[in-house]
Every structure is written in structure tokens, then in C-alpha cells.
N, C-alpha and C positions, 0 to 999 in steps of 0.2 A: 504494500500500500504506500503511494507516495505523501511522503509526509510536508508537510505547510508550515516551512518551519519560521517564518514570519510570525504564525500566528504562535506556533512554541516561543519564541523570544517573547512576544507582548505575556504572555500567561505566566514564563519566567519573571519581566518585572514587574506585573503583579502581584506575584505570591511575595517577592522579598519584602520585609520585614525587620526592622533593628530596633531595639533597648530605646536606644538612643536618638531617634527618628533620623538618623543622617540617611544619607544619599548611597546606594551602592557603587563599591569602586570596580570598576568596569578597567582592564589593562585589553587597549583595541589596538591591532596588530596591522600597521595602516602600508599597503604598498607605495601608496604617493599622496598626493594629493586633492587631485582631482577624483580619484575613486572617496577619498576623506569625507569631499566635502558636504556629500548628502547624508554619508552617514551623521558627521560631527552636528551637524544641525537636527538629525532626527534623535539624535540620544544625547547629548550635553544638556538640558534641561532635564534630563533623569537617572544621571550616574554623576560622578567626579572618574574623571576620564584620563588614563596616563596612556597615551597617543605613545604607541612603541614602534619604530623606524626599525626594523629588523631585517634587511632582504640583500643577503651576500650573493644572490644570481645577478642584483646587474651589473651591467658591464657597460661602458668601459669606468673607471672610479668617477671619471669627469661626470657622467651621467648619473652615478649613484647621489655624490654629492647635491647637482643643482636639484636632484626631486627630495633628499633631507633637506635643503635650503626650503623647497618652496612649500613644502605644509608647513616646518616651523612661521616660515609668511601668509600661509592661510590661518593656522590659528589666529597669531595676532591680529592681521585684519579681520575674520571675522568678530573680533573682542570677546574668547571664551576665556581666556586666562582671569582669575586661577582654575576654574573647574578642568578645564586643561591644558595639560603640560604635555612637551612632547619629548620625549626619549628617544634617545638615539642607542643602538646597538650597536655591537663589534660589525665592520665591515669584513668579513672573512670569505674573500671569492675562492678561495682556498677547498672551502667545505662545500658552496656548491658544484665545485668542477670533480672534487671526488664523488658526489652521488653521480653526476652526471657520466662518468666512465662506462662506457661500454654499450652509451645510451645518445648518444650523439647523433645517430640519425633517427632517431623515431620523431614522429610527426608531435607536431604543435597540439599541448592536451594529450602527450599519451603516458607513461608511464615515467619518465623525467620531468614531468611539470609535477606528478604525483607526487614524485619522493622532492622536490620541490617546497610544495608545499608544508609535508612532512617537517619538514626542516625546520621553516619558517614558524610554522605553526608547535612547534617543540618547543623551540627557545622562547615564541610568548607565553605557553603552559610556565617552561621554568620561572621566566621572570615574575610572574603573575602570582606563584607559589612564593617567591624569593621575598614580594614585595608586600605581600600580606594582600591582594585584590579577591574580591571576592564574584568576580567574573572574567572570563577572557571570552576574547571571539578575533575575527579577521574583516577587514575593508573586502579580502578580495571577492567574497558575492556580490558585489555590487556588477561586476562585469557579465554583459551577457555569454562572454566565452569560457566564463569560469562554472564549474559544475556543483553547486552549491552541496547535492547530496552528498558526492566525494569528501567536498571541504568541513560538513560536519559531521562528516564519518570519522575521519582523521583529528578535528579539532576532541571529541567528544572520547577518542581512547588516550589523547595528549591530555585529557583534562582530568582521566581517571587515574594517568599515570602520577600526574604530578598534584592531585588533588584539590585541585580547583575549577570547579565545575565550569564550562564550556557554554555560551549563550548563542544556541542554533541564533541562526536568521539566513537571511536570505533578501541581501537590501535593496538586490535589482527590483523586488515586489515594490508596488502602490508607486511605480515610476519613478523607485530609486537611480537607475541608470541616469533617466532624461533629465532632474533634476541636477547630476554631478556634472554633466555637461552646461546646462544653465549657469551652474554654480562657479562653474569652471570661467564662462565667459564674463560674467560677473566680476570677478575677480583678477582678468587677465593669467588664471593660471597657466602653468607648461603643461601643454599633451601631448605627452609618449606619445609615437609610431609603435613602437613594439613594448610584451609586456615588461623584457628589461634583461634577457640573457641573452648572450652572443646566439644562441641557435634560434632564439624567437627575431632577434634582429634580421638572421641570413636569410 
């Protein structure tokens, strides 16, 4: 049965619940920016948000760098600070060129985007554990070429490994796509041509 996992994320921050009535901390796992931007606006009014910059597949560093410059310049312009802050991770193109061995020519989305993902979505499980957050998840549903089932298959056994539960969603829903595009023009953000590894470049 295919699952609606939009409507699982809304039901998730419904149920949560604190002593203390604060905001749940949400650690969001953001490829760039412009993918950022619908989510940051449909959830910063309902979490405190640590915007984590993790993705050692692009290439070449120049490129990696200007898309961390430019959501650190989307937060600010949109004026979420403090609810959030944005983290930056190790740049380690290192780690994705060893999953990607032996995996070089499979097609775009096949089994190297997978372990990919994996990756990505590992190190915000750790951090997210490390940093006491009481939710993770990832920007990359927001892409119509990302497979959101995949992404919270993988987010959702990274969340049981490292013990902080995983917040399906699925942001291309209710015109999350068309939005980041708006949001993007708005803003004059950068947009990629490619998702950001030398083989999605060639």
C-alpha cells in the first residue's frame, strides 16, 4: 500500500508534545537551497530548525561551497534566525567517490544515488543523535526526481539506528516543488543544472 507520507509528517507534529511547551527540534538535512526554500517556510513556524549542509557528492569544491554560501543567504534573507541556524558538515568527497566504486556507470537514480543518499542521510541520523534533536528528515523530497519512498525507507532504518526518530514527508506534495522554484526567483537564488556529483553533471 503506498503510503502518504505528507500526511504521516502533519500527524507526527501533531502528536508531539513537551513539559515544557517548547517547539520540537527538527535537525533538516538540506541539499541547497533552493530545494530549502519551501520546505524552510512550511516548517520554521513549527520546529527550531538546525539546517544541516551535509552532501560530500558535489563536485567540483567551487560548486559545493557557492550552494553552502547560498542557503546560509537564504536563511538570512528570509529572516528565520534564530529558529534557524544552518550547519555546515565535513566536506568529504572522499566518502562519496568510495561508495560510488564500481558504480560509475549506472544510470541517474539507480543504485549510486541510493547509497548516496544513505550516506547523507546517516550523518544527519548521527548528528541529530549527537545534538540532542528530537526529529530528522531531508530537503531532498522536495525534487520530482527524487523517490521519496526510497528516501524514507533509508531515513526511517538511519533513525532507528541512531535513535532519533525520522519525520517521513514528502515536500514535492501541496506544490512543494512549484513553490521552491517561486521561492527561488524571489530571492534570486542559484539553480543547479545537475543534482551535484560529477556523474549527474556528465
Amino acid at each position: 500500500m503506498k503510503v502518504n507520507f505528507d500526511l504521516e509528517m502533519e500527524k507526527a507534529i501533531a502528536a508531539w508534545s513537551s513539559p515544557d511547551g517548547r517547539k520540537p527540534i527538527l535537525l533538516l538535512h538540506s541539499c541547497c537551497a533552493p530545494c530549502s526554500s519551501a520546505v524552510l517556510e512550511r516548517l520554521a513556524g513549527r520546529f527550531t530548525i538546525w539546517d544541516f549542509f551535509y552532501n560530500p557528492n558535489i563536485s567540483p569544491e567551487r560548486e559545493y561551497r557557492l550552494r553552502a554560501e547560498e542557503l546560509r543567504r537564504l536563511v538570512g534573507e528570509m529572516g528565520l534566525a534564530p529558529d534557524v541556524q544552518v550547519l555546515e558538515g565535513a566536506y568529504e568527497p572522499e566518502r562519496f567517490e568510495a561508495l560510488a566504486a564500481g558504480l560509475e556507470e549506472e544510470p541517474e537514480g539507480g543504485r549510486r544515488c541510493t547509497r548516496c543518499f544513505a550516506l547523507r542521510l546517516q550523518e544527519a541520523a548521527r548528528e541529530a543523535a549527537r545534538l540532542g534533536a528530537d526529529f530528522f528528515t531531508t530537503t531532498l523530497s522536495i525534487s520530482p526526481h527524487k523517490d521519496a519512498q526510497r528516501l524514507n525507507a533509508i531515513g526511517r532504518e538511519m533513525g532507528e539506528r541512531y535513535g532519533v526518530p525520522y519525520l517521513y514527508s514528502d515536500f514535492k506534495k501541496k506544490d512543494g516543488f512549484k513553490r521552491s522554484i517561486a521561492l527561488s526567483a524571489q530571492y534570486g537564488l542559484y539553480r543547479q543544472d545537475y543534482c551535484g556529483c560529477r556523474y549527474s553533471k556528465r
